[in-house]
N, CA, C and O atoms as a GROMACS GRO file, in nm:
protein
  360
    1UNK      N    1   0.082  -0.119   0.000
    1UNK     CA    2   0.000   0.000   0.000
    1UNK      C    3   0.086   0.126   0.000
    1UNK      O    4   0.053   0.228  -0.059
    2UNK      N    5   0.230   0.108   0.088
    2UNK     CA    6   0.275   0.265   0.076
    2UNK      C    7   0.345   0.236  -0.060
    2UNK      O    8   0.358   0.350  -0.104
    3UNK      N    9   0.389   0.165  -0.138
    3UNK     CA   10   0.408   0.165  -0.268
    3UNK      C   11   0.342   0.223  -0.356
    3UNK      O   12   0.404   0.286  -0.442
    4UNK      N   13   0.183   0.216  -0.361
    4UNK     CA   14   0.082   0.297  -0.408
    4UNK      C   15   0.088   0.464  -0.390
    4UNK      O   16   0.093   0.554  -0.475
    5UNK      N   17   0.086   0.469  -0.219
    5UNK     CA   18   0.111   0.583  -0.221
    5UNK      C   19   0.236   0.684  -0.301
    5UNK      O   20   0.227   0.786  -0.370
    6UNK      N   21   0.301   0.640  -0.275
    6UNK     CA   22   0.451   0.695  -0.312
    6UNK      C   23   0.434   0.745  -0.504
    6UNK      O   24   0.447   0.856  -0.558
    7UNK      N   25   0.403   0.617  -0.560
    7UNK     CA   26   0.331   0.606  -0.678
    7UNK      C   27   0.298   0.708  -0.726
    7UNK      O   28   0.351   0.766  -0.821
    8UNK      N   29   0.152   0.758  -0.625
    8UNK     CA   30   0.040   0.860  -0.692
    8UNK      C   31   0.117   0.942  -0.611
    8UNK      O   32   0.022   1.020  -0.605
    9UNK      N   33   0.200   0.996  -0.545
    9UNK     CA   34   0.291   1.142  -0.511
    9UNK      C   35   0.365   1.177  -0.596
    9UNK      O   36   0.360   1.290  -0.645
   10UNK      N   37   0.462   1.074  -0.638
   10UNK     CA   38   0.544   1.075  -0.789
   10UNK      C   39   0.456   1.098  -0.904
   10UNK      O   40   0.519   1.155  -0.993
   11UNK      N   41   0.324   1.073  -0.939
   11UNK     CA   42   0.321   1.110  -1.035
   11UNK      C   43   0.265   1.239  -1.022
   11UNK      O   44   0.295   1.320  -1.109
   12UNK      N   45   0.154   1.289  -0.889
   12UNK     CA   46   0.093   1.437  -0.903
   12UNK      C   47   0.253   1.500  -0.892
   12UNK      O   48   0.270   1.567  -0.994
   13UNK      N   49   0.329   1.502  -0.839
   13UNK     CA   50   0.505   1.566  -0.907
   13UNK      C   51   0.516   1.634  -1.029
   13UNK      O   52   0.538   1.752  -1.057
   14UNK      N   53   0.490   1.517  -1.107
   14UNK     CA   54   0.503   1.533  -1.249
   14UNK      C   55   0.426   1.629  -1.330
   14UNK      O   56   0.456   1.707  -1.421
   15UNK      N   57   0.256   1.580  -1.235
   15UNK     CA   58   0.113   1.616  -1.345
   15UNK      C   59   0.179   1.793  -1.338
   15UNK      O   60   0.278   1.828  -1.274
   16UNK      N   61   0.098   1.875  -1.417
   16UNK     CA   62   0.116   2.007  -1.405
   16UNK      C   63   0.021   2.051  -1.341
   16UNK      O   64  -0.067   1.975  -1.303
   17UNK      N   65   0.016   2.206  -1.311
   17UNK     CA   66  -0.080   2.237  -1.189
   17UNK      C   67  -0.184   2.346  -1.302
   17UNK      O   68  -0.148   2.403  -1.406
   18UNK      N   69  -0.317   2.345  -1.235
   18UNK     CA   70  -0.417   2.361  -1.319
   18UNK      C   71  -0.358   2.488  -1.422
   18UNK      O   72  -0.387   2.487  -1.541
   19UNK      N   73  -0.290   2.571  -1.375
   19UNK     CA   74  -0.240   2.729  -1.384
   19UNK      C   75  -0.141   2.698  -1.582
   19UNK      O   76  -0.132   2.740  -1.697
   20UNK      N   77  -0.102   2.615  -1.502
   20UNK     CA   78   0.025   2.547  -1.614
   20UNK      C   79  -0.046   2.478  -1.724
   20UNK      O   80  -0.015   2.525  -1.833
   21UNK      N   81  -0.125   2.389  -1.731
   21UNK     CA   82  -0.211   2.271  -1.789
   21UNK      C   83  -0.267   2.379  -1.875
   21UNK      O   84  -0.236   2.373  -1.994
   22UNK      N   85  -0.376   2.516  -1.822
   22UNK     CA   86  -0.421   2.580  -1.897
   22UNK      C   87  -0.304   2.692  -1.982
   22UNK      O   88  -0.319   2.709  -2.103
   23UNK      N   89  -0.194   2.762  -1.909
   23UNK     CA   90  -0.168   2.812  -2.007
   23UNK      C   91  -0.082   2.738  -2.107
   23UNK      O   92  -0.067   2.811  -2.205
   24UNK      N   93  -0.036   2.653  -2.116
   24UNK     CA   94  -0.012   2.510  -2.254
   24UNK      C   95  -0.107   2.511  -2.344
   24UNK      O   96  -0.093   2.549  -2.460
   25UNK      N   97  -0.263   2.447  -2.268
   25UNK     CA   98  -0.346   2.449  -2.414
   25UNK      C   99  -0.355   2.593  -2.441
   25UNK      O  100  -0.395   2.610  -2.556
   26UNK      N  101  -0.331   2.720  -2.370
   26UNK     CA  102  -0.319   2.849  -2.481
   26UNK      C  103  -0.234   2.869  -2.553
   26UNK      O  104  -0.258   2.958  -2.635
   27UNK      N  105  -0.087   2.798  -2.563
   27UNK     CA  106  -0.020   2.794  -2.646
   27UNK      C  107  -0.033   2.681  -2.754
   27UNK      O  108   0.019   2.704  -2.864
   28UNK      N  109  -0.099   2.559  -2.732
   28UNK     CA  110  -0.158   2.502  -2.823
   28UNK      C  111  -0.248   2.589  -2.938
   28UNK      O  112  -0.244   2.623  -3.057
   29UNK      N  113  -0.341   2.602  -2.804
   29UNK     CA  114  -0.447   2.686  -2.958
   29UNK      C  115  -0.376   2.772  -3.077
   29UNK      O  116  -0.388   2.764  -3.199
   30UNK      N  117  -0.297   2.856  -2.993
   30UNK     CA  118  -0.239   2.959  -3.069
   30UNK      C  119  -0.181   2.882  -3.168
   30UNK      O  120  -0.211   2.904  -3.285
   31UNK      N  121  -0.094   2.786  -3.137
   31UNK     CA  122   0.009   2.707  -3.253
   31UNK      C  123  -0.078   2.621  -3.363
   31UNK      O  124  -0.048   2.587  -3.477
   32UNK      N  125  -0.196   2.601  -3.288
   32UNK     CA  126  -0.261   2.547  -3.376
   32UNK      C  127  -0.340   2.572  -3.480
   32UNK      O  128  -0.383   2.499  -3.570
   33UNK      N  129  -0.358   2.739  -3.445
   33UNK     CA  130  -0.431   2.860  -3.595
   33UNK      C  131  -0.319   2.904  -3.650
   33UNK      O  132  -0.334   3.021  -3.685
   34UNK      N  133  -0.166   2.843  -3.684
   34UNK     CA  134  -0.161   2.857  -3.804
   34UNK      C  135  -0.140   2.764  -3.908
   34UNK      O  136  -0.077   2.659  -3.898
   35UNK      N  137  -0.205   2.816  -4.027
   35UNK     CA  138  -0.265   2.754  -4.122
   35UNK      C  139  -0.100   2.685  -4.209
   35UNK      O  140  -0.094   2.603  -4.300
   36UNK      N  141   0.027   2.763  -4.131
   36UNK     CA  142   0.162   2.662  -4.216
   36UNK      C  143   0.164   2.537  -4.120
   36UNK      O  144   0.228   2.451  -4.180
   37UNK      N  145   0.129   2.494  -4.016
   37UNK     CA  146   0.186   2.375  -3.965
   37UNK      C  147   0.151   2.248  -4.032
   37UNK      O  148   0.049   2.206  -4.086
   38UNK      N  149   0.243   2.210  -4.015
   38UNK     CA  150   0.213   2.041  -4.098
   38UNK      C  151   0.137   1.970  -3.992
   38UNK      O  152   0.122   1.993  -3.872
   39UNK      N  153   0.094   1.875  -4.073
   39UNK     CA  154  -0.020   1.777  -4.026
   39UNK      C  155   0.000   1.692  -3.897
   39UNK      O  156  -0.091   1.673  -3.817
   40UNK      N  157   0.135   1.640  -3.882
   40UNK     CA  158   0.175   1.574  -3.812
   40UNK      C  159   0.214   1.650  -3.676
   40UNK      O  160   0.234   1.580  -3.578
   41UNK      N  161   0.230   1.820  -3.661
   41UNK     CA  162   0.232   1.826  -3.530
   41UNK      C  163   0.103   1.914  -3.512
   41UNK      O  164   0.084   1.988  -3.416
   42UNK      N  165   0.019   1.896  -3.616
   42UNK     CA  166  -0.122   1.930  -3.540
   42UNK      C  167  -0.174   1.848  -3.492
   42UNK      O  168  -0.242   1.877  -3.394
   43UNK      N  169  -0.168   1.711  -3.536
   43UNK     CA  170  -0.198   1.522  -3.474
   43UNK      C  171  -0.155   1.577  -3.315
   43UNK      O  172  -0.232   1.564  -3.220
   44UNK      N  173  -0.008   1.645  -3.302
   44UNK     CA  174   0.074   1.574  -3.221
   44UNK      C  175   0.013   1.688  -3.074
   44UNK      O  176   0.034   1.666  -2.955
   45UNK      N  177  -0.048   1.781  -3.118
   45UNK     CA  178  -0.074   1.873  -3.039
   45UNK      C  179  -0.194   1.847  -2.994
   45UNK      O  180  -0.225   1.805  -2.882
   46UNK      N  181  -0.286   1.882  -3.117
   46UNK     CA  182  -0.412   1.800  -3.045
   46UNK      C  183  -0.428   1.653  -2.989
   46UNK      O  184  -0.542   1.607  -2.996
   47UNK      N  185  -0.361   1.599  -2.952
   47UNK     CA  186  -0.346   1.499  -2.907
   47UNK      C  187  -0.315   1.534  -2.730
   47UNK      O  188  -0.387   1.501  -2.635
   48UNK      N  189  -0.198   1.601  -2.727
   48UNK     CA  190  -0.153   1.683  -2.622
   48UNK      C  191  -0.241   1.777  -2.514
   48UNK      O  192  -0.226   1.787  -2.392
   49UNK      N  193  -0.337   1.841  -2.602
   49UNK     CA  194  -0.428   1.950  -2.625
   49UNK      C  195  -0.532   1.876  -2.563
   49UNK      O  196  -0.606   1.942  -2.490
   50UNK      N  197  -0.559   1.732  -2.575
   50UNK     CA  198  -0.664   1.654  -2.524
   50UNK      C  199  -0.612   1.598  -2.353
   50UNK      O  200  -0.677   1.619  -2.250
   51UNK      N  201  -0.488   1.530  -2.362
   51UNK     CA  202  -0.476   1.502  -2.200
   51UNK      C  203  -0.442   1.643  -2.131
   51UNK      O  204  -0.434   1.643  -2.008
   52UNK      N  205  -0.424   1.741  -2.188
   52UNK     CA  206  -0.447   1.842  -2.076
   52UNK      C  207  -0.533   1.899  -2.017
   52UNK      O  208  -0.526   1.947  -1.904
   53UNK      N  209  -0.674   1.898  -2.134
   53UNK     CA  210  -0.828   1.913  -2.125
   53UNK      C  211  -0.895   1.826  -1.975
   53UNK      O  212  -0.948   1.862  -1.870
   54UNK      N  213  -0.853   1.676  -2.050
   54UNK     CA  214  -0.893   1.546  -1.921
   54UNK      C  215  -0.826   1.588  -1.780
   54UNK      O  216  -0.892   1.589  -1.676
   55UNK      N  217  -0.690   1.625  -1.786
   55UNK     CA  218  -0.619   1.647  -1.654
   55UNK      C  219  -0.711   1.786  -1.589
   55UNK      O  220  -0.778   1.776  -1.486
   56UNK      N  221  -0.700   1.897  -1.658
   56UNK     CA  222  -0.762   2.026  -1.626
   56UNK      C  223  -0.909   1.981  -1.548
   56UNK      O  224  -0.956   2.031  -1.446
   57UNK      N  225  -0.957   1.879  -1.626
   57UNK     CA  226  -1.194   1.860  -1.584
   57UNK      C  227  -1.123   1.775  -1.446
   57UNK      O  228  -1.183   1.795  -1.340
   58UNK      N  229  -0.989   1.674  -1.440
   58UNK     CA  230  -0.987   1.608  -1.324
   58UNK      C  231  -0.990   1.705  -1.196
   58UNK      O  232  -1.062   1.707  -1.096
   59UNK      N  233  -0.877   1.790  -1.243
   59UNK     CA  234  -0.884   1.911  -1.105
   59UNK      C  235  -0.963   1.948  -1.059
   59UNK      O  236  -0.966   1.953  -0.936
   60UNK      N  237  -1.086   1.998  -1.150
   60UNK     CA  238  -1.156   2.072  -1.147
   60UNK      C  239  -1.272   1.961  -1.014
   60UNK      O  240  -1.312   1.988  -0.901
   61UNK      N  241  -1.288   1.854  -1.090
   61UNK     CA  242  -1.360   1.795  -1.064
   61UNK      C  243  -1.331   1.770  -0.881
   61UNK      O  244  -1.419   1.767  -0.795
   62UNK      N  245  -1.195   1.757  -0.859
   62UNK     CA  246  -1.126   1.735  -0.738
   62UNK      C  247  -1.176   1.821  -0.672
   62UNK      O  248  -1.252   1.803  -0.576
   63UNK      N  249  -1.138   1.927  -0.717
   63UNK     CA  250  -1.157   2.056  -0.641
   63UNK      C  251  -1.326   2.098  -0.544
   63UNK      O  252  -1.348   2.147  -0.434
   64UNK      N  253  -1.416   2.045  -0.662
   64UNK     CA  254  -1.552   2.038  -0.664
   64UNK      C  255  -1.587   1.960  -0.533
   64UNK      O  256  -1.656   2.004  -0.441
   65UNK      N  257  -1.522   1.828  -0.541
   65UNK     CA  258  -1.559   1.722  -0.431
   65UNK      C  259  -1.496   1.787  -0.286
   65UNK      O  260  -1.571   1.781  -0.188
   66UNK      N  261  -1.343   1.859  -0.265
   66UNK     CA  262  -1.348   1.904  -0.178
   66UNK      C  263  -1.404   2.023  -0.107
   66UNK      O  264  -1.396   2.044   0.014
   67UNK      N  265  -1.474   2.113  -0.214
   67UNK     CA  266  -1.577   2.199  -0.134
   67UNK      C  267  -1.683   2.112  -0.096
   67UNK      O  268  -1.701   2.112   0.025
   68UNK      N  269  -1.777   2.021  -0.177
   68UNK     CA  270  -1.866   1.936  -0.104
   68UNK      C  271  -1.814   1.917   0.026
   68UNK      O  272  -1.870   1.951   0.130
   69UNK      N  273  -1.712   1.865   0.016
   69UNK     CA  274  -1.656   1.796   0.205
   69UNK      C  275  -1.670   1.939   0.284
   69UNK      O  276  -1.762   1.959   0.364
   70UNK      N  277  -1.595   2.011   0.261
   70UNK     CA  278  -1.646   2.186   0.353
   70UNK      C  279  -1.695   2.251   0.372
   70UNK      O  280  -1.660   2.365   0.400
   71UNK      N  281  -1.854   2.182   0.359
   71UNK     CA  282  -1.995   2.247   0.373
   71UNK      C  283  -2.050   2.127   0.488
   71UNK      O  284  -2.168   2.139   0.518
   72UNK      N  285  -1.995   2.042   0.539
   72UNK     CA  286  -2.035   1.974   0.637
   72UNK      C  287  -2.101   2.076   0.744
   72UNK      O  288  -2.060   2.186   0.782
   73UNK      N  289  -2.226   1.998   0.784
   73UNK     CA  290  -2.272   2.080   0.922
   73UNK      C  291  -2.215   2.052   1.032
   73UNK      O  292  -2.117   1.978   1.041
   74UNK      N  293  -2.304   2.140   1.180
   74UNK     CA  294  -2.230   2.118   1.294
   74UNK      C  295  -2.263   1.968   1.330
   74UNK      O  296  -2.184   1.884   1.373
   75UNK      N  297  -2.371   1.956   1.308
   75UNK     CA  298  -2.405   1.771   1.305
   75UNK      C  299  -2.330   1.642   1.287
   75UNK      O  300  -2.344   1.523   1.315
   76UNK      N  301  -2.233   1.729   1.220
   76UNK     CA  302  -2.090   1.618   1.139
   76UNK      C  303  -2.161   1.580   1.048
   76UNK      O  304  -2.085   1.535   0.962
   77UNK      N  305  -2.282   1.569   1.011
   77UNK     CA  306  -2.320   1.537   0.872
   77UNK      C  307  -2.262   1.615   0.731
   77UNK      O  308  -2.238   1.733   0.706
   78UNK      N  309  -2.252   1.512   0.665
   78UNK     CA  310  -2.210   1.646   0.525
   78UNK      C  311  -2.297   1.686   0.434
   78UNK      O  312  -2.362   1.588   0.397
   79UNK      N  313  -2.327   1.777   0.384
   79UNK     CA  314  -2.447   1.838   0.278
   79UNK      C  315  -2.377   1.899   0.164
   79UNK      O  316  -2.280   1.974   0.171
   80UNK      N  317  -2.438   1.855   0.050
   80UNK     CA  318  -2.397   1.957  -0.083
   80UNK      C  319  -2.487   2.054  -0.139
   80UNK      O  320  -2.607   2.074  -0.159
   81UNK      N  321  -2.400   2.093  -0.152
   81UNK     CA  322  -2.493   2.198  -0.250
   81UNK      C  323  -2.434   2.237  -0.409
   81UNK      O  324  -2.314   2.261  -0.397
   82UNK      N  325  -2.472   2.251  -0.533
   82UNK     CA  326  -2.442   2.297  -0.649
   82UNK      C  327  -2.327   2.404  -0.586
   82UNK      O  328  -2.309   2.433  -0.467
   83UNK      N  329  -2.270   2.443  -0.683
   83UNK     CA  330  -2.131   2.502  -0.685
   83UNK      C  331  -2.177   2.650  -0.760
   83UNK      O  332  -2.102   2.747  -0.764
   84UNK      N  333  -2.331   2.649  -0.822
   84UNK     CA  334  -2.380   2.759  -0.853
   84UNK      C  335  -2.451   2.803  -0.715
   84UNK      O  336  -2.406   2.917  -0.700
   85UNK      N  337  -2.522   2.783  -0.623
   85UNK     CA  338  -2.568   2.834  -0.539
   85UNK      C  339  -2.452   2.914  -0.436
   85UNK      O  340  -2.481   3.032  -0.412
   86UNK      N  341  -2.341   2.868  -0.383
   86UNK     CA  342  -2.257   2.948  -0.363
   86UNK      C  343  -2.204   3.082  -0.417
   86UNK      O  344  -2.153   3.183  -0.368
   87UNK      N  345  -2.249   3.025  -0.578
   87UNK     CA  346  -2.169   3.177  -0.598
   87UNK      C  347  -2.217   3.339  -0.574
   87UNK      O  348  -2.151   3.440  -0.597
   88UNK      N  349  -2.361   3.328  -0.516
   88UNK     CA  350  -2.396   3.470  -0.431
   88UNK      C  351  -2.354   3.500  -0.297
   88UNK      O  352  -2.370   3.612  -0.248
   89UNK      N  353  -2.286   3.378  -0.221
   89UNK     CA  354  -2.312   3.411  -0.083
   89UNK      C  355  -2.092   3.472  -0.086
   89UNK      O  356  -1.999   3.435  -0.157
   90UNK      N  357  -2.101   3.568   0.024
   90UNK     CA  358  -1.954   3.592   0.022
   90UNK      C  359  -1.871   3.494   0.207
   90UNK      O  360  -1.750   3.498   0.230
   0.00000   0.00000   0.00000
């Protein structure tokens, strides 16, 4: 089991952090409107362009589940709520 762990530490190491992930695919896009690149590193980008998309919705998604956990009541019960209803209250 701490083999596992160690594992998934080594690789979030590696992954890039949401900040990074997005500004890449902005340099994707950009590289990718122009109309001289050859075929093979538009394959190679959009390709690229795609696991950074999946990694970016994972964060996101992470991120999502740990506000769920920090809306727990005093009850110790936990409650969710949409991630749109928060966004009026400060």
């Amino acid at each position: 089991m701490k083999a596992n762990t160690q594992d998934t530490a080594a690789a979030a190491a590696t992954e890039p952090s949401f900040e990074a992930a997005q500004q890449r695919l902005r340099e994707i896009v950009q590289r990718m409107e122009d109309p001289n690149l050859p075929l093979e590193e538009s394959l190679a980008l959009f390709e690229e362009g795609g696991r950074l998309a999946k990694h970016c919705q994972a964060l996101l998604d992470r991120a999502e589940a740990r506000i769920e956990v920090l809306l727990g009541t005093s009850g110790g019960e936990v409650r969710t709520e949409p991630l749109t209803d928060l966004e009026g209250r400060s």
